[in-house]
N, C-alpha and C positions, 0 to 999 in steps of 0.2 A: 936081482933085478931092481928091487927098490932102489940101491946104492946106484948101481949102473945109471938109473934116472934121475937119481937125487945130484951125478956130477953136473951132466949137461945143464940143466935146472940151474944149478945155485950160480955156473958163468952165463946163462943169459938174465936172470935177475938182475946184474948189474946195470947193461942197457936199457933193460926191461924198465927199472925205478929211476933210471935218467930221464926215457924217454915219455915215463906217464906224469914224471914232474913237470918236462918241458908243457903237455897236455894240460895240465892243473891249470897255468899259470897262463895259458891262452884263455882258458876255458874264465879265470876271471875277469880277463881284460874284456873278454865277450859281453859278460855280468855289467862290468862299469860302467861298459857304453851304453 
């Protein structure tokens, strides 16, 4: 079971840390202003 969960897991990680980057990086330009 662990394994079974750990695949789908580790391929949406990669969107997953694109898309919380994208989020960071709004989230300072928010800050600046």
């Amino acid at each position: 079971m662990m394994g079974s969960t750990h695949g789908p897991i580790r391929k949406h990680n990669r969107p997953l840390t694109r898309y919380s980057i994208d989020y960071i990086l709004a989230f300072c330009e928010k800050l600046r202003i």
